[in-house]
C-alpha positions in Angstrom: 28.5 79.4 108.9 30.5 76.9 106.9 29.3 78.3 103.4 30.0 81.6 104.5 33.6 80.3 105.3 33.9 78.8 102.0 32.7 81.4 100.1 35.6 83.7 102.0 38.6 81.4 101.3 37.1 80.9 97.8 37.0 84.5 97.6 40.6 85.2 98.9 42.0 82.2 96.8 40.8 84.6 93.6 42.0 87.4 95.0 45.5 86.3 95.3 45.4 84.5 92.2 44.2 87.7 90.1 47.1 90.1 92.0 49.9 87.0 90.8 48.2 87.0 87.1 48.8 90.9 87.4 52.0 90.9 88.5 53.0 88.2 86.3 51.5 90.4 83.9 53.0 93.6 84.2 56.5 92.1 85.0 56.1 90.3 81.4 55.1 93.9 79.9 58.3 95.2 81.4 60.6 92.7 80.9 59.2 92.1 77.6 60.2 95.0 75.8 64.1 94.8 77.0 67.4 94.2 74.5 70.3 93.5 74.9 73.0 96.3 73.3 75.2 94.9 70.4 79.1 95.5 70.2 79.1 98.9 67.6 83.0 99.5 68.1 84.8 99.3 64.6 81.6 99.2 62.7 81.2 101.9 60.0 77.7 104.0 60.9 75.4 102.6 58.1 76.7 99.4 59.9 76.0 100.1 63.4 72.3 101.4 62.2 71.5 98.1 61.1 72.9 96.4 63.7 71.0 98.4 66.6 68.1 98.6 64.2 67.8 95.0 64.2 67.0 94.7 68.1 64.5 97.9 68.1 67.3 100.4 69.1 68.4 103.6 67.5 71.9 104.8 67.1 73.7 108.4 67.6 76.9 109.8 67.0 77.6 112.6 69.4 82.1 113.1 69.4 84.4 112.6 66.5 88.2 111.9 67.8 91.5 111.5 66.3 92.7 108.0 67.1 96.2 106.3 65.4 94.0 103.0 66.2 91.2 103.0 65.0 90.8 103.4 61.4 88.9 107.0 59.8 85.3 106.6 59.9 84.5 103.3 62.5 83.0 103.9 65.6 85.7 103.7 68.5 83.0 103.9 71.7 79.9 103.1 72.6 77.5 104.6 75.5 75.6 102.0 77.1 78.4 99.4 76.9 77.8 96.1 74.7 75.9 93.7 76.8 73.5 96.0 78.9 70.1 95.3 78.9 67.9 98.4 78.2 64.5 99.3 76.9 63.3 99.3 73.7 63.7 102.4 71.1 66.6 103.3 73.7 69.2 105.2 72.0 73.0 104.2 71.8 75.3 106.8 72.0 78.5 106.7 69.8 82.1 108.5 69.0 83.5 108.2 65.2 87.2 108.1 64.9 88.8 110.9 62.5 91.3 108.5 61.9 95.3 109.6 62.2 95.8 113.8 63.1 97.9 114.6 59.6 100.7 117.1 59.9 102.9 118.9 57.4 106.6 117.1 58.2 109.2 120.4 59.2 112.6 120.7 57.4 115.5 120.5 60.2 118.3 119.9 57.9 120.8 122.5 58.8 119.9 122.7 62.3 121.7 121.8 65.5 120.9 118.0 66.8 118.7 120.5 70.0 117.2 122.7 67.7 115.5 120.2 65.6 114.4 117.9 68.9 112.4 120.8 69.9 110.8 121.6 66.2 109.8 118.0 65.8 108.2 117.7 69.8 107.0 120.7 69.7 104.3 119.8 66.4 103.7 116.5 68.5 105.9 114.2 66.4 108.6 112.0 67.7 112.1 111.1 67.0 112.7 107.4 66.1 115.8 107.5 65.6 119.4 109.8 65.5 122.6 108.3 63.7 125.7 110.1 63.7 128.1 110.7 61.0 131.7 112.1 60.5 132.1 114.5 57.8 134.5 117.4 56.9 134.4 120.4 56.0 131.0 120.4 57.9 130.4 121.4 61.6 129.3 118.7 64.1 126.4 118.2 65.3 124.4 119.4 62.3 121.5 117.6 61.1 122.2 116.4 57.6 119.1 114.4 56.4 116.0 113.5 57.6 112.8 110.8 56.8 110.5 111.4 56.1 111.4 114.2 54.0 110.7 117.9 54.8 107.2 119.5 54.0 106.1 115.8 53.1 101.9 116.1 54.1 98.9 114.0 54.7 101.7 111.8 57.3 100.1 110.7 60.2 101.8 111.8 63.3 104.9 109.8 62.4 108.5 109.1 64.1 111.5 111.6 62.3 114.7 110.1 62.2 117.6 112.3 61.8 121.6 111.9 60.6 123.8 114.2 62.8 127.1 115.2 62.0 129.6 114.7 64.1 133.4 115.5 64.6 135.9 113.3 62.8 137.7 110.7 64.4 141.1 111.8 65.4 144.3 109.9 64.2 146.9 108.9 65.8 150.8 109.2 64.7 154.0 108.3 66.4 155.9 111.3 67.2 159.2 111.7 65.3 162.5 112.7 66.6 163.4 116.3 65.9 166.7 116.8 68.4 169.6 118.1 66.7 167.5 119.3 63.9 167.4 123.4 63.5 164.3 124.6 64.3 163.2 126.5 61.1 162.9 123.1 59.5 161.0 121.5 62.6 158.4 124.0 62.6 158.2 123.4 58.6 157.6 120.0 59.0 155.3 120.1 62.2 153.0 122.5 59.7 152.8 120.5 56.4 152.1 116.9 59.1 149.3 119.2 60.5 150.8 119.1 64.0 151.2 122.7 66.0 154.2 124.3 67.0 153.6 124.6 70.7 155.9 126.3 73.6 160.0 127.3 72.2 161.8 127.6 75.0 165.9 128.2 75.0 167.2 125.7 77.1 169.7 126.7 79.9 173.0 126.2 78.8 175.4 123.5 80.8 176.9 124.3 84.3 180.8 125.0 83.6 183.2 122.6 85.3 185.8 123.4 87.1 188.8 123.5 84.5 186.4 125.4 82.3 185.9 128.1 85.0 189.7 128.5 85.6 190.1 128.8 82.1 187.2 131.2 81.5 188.5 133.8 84.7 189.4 136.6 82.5 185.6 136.4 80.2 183.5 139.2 81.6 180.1 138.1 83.3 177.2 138.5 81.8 175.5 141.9 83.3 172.2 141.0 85.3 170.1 143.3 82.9 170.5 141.5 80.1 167.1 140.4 77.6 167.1 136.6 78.0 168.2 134.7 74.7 165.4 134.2 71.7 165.0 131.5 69.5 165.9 131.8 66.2 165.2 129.4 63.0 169.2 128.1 63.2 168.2 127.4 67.0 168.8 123.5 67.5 166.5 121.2 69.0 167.8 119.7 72.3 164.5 118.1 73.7 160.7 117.7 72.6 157.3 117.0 74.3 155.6 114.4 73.2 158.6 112.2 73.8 159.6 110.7 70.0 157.8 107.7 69.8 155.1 108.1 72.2 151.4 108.0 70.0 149.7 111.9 69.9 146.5 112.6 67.6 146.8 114.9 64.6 146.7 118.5 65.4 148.7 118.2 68.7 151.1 121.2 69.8 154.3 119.9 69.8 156.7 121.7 72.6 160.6 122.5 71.8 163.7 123.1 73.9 166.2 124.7 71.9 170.2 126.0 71.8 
């Protein structure tokens, strides 16, 4: 009975001895043929095939991408990620960068400040910068010059910056005196200072006193139909607006009360 006993537990010892050596054995068989995946990003291909090579793994590139990062022909991804374990002969998948998308630069020179924001956006550039400059004899807000220059190619999707024009600064004078000067030789010298000749109005004349009335009885009123009074060039200036002295900008309509 106690051989018999023996012989079981001997028995069941090799038993559980030859199910650990398998185990053991097959987890070594698994285990054993894993690698870890290497970093491909910003390797060139022939690059990354030796590198993946190297641990028993193969390498292939399935997308191509423009990328302003990552320089024409490196590999900017990787599918598994660097680090994961995997088996061996497993295959890394990869996406090459086409480097910058090149674009043909458009001429807005001659265009309004809008119309070339919406040339430039809509080709999928940017504006980097606008400056604005006062010119004459040109119309503001004009686009004058560009860089980089029009119809330049092969320019990676670059920032335009512009020079707008814009309207001259006004000047300012002090406005001159012209009562008691005839109005002919006002409006003269309003033109030739650039200013404009604005509203002429005759100016009422003065309310008569009373000696003047008794003295005037026998002058014959004025009928009610009568055309009001025009200005003429011998008209005199009596008052002005702007005030003389105050400060106006060039160009300003200058308004005359006149006898």
């Amino acid at each position: 009975m106690k051989s018999f006993f023996r012989f079981a537990m001997l028995a069941l010892v090799l038993v559980i001895i030859a199910m650990i050596s398998a185990l053991t054995a097959m987890r070594f068989a698994i285990h054993g043929q894993e690698v870890t995946v290497p970093n491909l990003v910003g390797l060139l291909p022939a690059q990354a095939e030796h590198s993946v090579s190297s641990v028993g793994l193969q390498v292939s590139i399935e997308r191509q991408y423009y990328s302003p990062q990552v320089p024409e022909g490196k590999i900017m991804s990787q599918l598994p990620l660097p680090g994961t374990k995997v088996r061996h002969g497993w295959q890394v998948r990869v996406a090459q960068s086409l480097g910058p998308a090149r674009v043909a630069i458009p001429d807005v020179t001659g265009q309004s400040e809008h119309a070339a924001e919406l040339n430039i956006r809509r080709r999928g550039l940017d504006i980097a910068s606008m400056a604005e400059v006062a010119t004459d004899g040109i119309p503001a807000d004009q686009v004058l010059a560009q860089s980089p220059t029009a119809n330049a190619v092969q320019v990676s999707a670059p920032k335009i910056s512009l020079l707008v024009t814009s309207s001259p600064e006004a000047r300012e004078y002090v406005m001159p005196s012209f009562i008691g000067q005839p109005l002919g030789s006002v409006s003269r010298t309003l033109q030739d200072a650039g200013f404009r000749l604005g509203n002429v109005n005759v100016a009422s004349p003065p309310a008569p006193t009373e000696d003047s009335t008794a003295q005037n009885t026998a002058v014959a009123p004025v009928p009610a139909n009568s055309a009001p009074p025009q200005p003429s060039p011998a008209s005199i200036v009596v008052s002005q607006t702007p005030a003389p002295g105050q400060k106006v900008n060039g160009g300003a309509a200058v308004n005359l009360d006149v006898r």
